[in-house]
PDB file as gemmi writes it, atoms N, CA and C in Angstrom:
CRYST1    1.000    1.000    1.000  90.00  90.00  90.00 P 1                      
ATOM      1  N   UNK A   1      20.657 -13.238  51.043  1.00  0.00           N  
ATOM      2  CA  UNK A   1      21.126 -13.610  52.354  1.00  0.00           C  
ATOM      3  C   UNK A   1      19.956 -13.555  53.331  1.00  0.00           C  
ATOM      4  N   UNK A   2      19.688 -14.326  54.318  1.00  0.00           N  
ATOM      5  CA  UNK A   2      18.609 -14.883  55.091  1.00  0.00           C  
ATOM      6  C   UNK A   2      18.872 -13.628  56.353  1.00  0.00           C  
ATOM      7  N   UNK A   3      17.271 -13.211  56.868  1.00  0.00           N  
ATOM      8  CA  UNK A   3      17.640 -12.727  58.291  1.00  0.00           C  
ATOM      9  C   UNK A   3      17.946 -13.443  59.397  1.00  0.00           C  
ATOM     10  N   UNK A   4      18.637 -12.622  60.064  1.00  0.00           N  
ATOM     11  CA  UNK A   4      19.413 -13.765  61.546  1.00  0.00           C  
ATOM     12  C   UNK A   4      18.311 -13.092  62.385  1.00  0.00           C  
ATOM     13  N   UNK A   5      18.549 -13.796  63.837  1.00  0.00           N  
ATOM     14  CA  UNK A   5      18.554 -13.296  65.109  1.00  0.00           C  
ATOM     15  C   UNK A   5      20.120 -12.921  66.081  1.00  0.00           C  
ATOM     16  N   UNK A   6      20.127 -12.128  66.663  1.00  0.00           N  
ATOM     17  CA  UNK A   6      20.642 -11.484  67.015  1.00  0.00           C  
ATOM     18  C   UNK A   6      21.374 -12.593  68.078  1.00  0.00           C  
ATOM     19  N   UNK A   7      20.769 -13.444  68.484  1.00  0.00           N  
ATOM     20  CA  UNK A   7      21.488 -14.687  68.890  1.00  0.00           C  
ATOM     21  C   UNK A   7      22.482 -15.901  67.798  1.00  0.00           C  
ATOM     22  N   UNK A   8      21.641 -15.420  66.793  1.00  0.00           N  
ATOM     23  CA  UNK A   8      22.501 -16.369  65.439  1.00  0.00           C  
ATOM     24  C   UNK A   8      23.410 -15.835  65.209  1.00  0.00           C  
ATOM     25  N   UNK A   9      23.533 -14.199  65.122  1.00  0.00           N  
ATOM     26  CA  UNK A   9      24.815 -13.545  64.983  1.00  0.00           C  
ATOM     27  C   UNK A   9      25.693 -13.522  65.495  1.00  0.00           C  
ATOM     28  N   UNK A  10      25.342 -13.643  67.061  1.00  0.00           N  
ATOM     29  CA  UNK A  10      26.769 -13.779  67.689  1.00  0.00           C  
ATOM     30  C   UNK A  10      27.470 -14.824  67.434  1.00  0.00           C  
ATOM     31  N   UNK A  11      26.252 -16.067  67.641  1.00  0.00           N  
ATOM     32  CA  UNK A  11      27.219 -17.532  67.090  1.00  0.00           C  
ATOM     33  C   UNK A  11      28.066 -17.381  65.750  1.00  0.00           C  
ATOM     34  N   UNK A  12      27.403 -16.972  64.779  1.00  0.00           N  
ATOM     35  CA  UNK A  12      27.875 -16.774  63.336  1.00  0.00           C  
ATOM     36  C   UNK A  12      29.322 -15.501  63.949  1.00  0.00           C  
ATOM     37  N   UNK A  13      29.561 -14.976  64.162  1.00  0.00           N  
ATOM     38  CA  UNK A  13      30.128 -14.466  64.485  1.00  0.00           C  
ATOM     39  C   UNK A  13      31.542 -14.787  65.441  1.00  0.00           C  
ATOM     40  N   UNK A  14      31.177 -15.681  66.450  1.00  0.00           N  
ATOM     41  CA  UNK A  14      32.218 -16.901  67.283  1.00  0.00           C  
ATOM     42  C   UNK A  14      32.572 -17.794  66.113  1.00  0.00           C  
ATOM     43  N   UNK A  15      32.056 -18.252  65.354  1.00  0.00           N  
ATOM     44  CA  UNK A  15      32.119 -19.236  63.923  1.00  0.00           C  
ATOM     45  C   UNK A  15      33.031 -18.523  63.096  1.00  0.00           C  
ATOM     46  N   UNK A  16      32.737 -17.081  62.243  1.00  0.00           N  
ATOM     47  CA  UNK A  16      33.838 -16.045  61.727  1.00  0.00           C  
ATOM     48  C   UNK A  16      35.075 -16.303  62.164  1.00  0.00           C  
ATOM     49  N   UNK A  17      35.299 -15.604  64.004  1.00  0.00           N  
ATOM     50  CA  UNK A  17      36.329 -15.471  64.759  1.00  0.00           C  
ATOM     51  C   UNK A  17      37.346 -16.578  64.199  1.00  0.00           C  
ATOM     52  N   UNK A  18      36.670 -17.707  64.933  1.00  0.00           N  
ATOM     53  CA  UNK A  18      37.406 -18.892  65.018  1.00  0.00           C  
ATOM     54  C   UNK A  18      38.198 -19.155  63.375  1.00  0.00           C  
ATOM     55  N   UNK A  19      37.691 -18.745  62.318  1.00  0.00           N  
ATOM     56  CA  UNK A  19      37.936 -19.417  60.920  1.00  0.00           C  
ATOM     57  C   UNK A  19      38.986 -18.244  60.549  1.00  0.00           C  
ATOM     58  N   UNK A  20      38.701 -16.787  61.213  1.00  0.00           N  
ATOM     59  CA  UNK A  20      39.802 -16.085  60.827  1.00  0.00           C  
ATOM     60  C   UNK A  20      41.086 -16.515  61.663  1.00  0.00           C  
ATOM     61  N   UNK A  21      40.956 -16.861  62.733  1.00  0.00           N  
ATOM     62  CA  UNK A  21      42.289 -17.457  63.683  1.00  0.00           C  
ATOM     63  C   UNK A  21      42.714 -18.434  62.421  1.00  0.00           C  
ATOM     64  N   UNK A  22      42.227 -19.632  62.065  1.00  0.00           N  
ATOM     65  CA  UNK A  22      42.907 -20.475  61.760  1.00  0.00           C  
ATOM     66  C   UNK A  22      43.415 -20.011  60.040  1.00  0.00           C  
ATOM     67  N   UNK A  23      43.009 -19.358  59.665  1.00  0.00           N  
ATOM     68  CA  UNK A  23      43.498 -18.928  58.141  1.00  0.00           C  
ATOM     69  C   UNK A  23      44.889 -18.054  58.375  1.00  0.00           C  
ATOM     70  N   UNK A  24      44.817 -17.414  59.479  1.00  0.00           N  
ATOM     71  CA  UNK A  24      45.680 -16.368  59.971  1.00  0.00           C  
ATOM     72  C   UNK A  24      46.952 -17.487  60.256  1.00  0.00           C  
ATOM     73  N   UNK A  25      46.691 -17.940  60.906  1.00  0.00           N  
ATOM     74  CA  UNK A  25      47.558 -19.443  61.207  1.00  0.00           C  
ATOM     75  C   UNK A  25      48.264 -20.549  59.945  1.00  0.00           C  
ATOM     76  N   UNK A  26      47.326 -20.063  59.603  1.00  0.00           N  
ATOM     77  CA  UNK A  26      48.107 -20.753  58.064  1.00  0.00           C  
ATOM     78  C   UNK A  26      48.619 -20.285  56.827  1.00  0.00           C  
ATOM     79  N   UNK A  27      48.350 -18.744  57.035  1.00  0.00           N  
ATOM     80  CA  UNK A  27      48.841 -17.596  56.255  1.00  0.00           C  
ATOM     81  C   UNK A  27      49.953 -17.547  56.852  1.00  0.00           C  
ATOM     82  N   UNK A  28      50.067 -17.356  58.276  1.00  0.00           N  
ATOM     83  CA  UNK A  28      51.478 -16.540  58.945  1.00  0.00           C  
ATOM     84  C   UNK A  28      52.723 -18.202  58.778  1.00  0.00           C  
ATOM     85  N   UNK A  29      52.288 -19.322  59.419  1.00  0.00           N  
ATOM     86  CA  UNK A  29      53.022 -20.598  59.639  1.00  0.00           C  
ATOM     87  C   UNK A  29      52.955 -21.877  58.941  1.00  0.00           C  
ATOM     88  N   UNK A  30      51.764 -22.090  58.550  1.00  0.00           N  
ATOM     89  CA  UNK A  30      51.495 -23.492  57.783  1.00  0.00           C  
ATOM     90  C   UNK A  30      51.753 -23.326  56.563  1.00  0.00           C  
ATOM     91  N   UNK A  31      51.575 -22.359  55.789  1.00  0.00           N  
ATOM     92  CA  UNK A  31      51.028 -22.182  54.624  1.00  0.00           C  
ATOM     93  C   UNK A  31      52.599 -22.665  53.475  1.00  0.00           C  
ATOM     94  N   UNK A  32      53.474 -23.493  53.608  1.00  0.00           N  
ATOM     95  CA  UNK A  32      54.594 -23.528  52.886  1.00  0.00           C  
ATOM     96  C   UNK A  32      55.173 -25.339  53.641  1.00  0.00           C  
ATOM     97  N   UNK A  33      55.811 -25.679  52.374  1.00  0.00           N  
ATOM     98  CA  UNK A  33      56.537 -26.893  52.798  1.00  0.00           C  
ATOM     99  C   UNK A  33      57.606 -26.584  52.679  1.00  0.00           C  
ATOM    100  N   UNK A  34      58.637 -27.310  54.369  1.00  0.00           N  
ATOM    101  CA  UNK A  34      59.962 -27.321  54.209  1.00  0.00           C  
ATOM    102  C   UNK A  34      60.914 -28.119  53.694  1.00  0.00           C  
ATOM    103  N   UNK A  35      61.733 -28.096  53.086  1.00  0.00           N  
ATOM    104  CA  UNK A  35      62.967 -28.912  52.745  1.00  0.00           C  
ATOM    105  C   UNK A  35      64.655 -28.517  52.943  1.00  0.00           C  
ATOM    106  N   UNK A  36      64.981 -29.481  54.158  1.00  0.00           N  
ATOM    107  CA  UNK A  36      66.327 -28.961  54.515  1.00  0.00           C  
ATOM    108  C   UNK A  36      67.415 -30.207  53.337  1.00  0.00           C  
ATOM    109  N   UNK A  37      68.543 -29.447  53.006  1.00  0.00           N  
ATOM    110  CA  UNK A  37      69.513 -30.383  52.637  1.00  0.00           C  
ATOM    111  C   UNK A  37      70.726 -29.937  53.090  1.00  0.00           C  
ATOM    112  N   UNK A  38      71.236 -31.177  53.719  1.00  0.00           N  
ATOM    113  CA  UNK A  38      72.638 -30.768  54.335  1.00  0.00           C  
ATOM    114  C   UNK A  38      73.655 -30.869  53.017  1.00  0.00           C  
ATOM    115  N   UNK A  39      74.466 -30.587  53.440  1.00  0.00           N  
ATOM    116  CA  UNK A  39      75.835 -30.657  52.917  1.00  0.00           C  
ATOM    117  C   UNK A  39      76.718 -31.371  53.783  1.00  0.00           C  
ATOM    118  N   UNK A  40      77.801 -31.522  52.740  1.00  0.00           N  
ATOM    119  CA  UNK A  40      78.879 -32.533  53.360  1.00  0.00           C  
ATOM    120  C   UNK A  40      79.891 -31.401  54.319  1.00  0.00           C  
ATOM    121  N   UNK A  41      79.923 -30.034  54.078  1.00  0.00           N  
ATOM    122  CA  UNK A  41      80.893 -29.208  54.641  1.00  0.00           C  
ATOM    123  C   UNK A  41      79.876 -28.814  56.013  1.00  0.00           C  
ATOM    124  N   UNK A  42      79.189 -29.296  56.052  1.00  0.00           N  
ATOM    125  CA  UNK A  42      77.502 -28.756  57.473  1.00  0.00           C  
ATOM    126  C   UNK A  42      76.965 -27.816  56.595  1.00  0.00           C  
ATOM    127  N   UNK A  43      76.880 -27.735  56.136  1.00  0.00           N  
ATOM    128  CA  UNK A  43      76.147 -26.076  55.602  1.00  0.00           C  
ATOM    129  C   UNK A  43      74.446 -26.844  55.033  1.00  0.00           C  
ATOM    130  N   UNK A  44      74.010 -25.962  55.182  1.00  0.00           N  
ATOM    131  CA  UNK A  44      72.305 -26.419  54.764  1.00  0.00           C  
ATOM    132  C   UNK A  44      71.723 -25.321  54.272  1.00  0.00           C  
ATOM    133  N   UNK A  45      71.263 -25.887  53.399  1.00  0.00           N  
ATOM    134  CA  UNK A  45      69.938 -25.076  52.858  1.00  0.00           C  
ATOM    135  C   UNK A  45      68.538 -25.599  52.682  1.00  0.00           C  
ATOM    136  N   UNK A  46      67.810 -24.210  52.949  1.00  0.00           N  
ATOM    137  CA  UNK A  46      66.034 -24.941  53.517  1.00  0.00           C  
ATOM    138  C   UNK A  46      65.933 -23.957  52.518  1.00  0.00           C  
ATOM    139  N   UNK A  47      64.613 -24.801  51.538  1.00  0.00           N  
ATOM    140  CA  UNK A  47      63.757 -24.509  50.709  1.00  0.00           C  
ATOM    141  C   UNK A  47      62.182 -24.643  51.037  1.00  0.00           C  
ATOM    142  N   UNK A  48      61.857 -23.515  51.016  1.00  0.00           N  
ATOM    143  CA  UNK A  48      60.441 -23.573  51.111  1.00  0.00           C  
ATOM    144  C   UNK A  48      59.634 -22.981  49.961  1.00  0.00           C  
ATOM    145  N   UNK A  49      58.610 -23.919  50.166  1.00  0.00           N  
ATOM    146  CA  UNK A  49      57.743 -23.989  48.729  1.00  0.00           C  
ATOM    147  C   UNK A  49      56.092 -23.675  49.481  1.00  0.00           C  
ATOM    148  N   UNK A  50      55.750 -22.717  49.100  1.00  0.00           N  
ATOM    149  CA  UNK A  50      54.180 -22.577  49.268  1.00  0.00           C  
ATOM    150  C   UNK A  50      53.383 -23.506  48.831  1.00  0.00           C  
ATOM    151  N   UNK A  51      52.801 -23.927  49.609  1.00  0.00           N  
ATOM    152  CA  UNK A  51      51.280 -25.183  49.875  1.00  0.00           C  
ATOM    153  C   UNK A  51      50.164 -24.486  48.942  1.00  0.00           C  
ATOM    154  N   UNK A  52      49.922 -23.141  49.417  1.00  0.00           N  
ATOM    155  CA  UNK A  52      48.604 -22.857  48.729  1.00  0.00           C  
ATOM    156  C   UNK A  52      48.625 -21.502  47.961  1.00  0.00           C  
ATOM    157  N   UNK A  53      47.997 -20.712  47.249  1.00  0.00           N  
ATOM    158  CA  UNK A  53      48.213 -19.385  46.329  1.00  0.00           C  
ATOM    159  C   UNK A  53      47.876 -18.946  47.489  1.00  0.00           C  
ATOM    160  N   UNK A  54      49.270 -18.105  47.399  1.00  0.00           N  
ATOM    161  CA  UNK A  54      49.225 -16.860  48.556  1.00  0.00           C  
ATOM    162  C   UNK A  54      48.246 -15.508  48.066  1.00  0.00           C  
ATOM    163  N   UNK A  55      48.133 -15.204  47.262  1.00  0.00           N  
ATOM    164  CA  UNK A  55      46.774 -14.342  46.960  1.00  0.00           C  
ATOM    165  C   UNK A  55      45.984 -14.772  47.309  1.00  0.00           C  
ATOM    166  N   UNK A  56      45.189 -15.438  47.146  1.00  0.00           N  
ATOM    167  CA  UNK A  56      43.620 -16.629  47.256  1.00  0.00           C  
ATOM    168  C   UNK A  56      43.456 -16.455  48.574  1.00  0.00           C  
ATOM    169  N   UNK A  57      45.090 -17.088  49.614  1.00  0.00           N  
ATOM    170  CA  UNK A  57      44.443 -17.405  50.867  1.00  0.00           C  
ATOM    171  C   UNK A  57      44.486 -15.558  51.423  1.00  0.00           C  
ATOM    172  N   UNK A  58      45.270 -15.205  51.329  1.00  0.00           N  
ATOM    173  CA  UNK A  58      45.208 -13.636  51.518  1.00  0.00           C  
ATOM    174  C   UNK A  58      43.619 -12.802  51.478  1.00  0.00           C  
ATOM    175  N   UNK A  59      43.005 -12.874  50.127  1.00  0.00           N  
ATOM    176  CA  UNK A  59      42.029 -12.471  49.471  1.00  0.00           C  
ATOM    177  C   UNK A  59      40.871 -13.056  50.951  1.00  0.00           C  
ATOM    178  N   UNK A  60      40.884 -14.177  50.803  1.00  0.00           N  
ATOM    179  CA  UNK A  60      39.853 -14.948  51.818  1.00  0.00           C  
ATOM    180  C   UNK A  60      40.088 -14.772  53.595  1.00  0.00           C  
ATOM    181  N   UNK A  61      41.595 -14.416  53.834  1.00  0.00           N  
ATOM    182  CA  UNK A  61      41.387 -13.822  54.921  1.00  0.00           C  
ATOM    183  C   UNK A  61      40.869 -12.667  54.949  1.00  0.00           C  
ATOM    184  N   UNK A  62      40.814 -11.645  54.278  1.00  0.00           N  
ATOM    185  CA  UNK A  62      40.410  -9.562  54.000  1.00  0.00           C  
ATOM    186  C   UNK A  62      39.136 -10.463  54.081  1.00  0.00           C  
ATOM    187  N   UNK A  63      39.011 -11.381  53.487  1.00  0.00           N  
ATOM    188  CA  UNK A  63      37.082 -11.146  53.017  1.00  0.00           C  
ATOM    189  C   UNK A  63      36.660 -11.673  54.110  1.00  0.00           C  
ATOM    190  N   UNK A  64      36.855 -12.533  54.928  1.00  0.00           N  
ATOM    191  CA  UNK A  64      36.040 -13.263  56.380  1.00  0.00           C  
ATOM    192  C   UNK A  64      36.670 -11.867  57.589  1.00  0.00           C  
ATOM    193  N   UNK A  65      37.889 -10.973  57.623  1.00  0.00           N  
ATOM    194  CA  UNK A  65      37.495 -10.193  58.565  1.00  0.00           C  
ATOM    195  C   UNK A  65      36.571  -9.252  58.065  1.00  0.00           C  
ATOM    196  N   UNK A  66      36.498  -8.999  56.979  1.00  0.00           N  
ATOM    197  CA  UNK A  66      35.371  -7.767  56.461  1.00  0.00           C  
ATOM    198  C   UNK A  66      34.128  -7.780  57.009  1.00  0.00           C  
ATOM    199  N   UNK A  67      33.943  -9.460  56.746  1.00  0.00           N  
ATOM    200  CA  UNK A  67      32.734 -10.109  56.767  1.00  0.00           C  
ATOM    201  C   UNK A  67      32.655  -9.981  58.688  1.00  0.00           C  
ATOM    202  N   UNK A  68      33.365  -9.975  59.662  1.00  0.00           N  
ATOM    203  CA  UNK A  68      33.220  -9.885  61.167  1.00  0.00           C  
ATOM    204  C   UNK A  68      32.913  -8.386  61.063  1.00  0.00           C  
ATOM    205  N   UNK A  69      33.710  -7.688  60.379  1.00  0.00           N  
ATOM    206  CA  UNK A  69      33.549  -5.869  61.130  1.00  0.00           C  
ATOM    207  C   UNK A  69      31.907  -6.066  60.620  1.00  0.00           C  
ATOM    208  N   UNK A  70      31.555  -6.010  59.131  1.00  0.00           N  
ATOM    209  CA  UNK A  70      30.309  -5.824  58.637  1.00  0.00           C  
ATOM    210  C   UNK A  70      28.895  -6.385  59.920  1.00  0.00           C  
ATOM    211  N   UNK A  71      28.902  -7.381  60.363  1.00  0.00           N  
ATOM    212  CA  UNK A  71      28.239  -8.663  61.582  1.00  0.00           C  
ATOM    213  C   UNK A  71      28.435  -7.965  62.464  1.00  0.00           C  
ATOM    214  N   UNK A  72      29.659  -7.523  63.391  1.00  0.00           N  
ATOM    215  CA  UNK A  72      29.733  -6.419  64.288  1.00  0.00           C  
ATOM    216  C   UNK A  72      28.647  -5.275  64.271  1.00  0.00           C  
ATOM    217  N   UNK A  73      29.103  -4.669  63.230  1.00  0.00           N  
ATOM    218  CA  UNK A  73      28.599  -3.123  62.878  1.00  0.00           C  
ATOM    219  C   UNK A  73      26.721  -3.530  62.940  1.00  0.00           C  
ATOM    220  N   UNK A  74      26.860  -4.371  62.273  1.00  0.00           N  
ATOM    221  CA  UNK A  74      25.112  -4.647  62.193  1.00  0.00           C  
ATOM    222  C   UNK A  74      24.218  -5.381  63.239  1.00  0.00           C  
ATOM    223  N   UNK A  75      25.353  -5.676  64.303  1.00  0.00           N  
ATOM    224  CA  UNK A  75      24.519  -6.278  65.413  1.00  0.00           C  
ATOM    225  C   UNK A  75      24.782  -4.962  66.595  1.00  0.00           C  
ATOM    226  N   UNK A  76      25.666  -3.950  66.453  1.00  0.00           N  
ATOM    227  CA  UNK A  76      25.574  -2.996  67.645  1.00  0.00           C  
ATOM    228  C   UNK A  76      24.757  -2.399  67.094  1.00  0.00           C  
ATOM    229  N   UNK A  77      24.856  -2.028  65.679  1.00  0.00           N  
ATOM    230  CA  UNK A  77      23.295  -1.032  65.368  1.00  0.00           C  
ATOM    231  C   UNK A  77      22.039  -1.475  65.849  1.00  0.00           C  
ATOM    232  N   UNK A  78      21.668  -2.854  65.495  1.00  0.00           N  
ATOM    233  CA  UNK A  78      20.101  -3.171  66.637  1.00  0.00           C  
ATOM    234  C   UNK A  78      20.448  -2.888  67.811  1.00  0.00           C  
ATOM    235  N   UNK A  79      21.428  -4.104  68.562  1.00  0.00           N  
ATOM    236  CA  UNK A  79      21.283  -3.492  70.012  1.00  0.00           C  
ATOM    237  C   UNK A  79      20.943  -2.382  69.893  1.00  0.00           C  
ATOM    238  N   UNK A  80      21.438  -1.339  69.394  1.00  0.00           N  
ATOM    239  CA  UNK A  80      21.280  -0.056  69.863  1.00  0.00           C  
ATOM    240  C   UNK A  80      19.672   0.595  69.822  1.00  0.00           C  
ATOM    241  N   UNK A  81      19.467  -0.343  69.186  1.00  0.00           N  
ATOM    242  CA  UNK A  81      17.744  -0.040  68.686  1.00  0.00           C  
ATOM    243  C   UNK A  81      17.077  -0.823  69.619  1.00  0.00           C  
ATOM    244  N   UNK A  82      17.041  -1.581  70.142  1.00  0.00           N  
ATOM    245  CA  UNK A  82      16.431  -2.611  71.109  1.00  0.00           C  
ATOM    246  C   UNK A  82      16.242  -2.439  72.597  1.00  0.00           C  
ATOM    247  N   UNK A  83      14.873  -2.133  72.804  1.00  0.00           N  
ATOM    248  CA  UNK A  83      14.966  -1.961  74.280  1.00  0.00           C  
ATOM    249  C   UNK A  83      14.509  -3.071  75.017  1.00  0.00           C  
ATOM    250  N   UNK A  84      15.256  -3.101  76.822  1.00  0.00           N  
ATOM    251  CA  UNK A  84      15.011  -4.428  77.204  1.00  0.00           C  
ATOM    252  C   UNK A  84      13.337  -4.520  77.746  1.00  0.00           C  
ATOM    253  N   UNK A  85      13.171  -5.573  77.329  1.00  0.00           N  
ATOM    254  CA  UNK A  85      11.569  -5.708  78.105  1.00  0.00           C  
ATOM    255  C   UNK A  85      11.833  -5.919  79.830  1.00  0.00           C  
ATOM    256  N   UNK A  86      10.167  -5.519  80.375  1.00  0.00           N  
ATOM    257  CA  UNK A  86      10.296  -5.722  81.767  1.00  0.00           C  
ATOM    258  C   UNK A  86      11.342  -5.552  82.679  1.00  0.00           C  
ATOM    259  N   UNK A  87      12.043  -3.990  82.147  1.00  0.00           N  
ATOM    260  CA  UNK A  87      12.785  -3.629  83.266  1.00  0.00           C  
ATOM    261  C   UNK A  87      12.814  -2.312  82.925  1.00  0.00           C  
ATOM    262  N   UNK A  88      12.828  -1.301  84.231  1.00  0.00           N  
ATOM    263  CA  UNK A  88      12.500  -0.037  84.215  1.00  0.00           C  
ATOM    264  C   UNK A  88      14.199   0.545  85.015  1.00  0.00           C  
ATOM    265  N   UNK A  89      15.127   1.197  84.928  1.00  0.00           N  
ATOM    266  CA  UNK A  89      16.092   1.644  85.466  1.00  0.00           C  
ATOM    267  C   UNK A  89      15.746   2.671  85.948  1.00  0.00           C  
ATOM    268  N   UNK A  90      16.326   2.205  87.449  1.00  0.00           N  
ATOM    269  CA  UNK A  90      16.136   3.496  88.775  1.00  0.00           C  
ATOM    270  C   UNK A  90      17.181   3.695  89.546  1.00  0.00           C  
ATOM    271  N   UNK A  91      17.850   4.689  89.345  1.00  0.00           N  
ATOM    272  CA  UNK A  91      18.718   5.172  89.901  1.00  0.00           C  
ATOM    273  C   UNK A  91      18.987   5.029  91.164  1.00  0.00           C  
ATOM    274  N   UNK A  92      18.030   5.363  91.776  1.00  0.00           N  
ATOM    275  CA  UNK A  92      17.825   5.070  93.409  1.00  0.00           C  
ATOM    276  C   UNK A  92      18.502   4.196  94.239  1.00  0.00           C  
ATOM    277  N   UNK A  93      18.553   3.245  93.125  1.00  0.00           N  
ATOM    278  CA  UNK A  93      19.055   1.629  93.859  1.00  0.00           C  
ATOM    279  C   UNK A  93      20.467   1.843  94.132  1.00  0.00           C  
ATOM    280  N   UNK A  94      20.913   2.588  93.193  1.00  0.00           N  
ATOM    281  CA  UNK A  94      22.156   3.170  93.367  1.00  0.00           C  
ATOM    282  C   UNK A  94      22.673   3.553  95.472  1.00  0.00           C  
ATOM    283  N   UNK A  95      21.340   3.923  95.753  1.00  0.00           N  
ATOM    284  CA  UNK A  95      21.660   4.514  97.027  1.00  0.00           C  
ATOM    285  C   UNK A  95      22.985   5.683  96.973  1.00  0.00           C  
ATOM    286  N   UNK A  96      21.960   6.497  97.852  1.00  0.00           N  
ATOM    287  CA  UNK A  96      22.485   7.987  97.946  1.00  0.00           C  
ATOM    288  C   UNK A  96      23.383   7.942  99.389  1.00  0.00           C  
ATOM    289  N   UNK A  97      23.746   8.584 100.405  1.00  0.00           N  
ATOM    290  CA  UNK A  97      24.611   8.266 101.202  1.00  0.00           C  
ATOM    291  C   UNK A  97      23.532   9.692 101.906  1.00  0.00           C  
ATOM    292  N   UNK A  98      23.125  10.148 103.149  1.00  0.00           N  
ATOM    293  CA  UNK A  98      23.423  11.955 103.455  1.00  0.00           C  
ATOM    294  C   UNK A  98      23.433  12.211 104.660  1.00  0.00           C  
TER     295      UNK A  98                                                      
END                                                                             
């Protein structure tokens, strides 16, 4: 696996987000075809049939949020290591009141 920048990560990371929304979306709602059949007395019955292996898509959602906490975890650890250039913090500015 290639090193990022810490700017690639976040994108890669907005990129993650977005792909876990839509799997989530198709795990929770899409993921099945409906079929209603009426009856002659009104009565109906809906059959639904799964579109895709519900393990598989399951499996691949765990693995793309894993894959965000892991990207998370490894981009607050630099920040945390990274100091900003050309700026010195002074309290002062704060202004005191007396």
């Amino acid at each position: 696996m290639a090193q990022i920048t810490i700017n690639e990560g976040l994108a890669w990371l907005k990129t993650l987000k977005k792909r876990h929304e839509e799997l989530l979306a198709l795990r929770n709602d899409n993921a099945h075809r409906e079929r209603r059949f009426y009856g002659a007395s009104a009565d109906k019955e809906i059959v639904k049939e799964p579109v895709y292996d519900v393990k598989v898509l399951d499996r691949l959602v765990t693995r793309v949020a894993r894959e965000i906490r892991l990207l998370e975890q490894a981009l607050k650890a630099t920040d945390a290591r990274t100091t900003v250039d050309a700026y010195d913090q002074d309290d002062a500015v704060l202004g005191e009141l007396t």
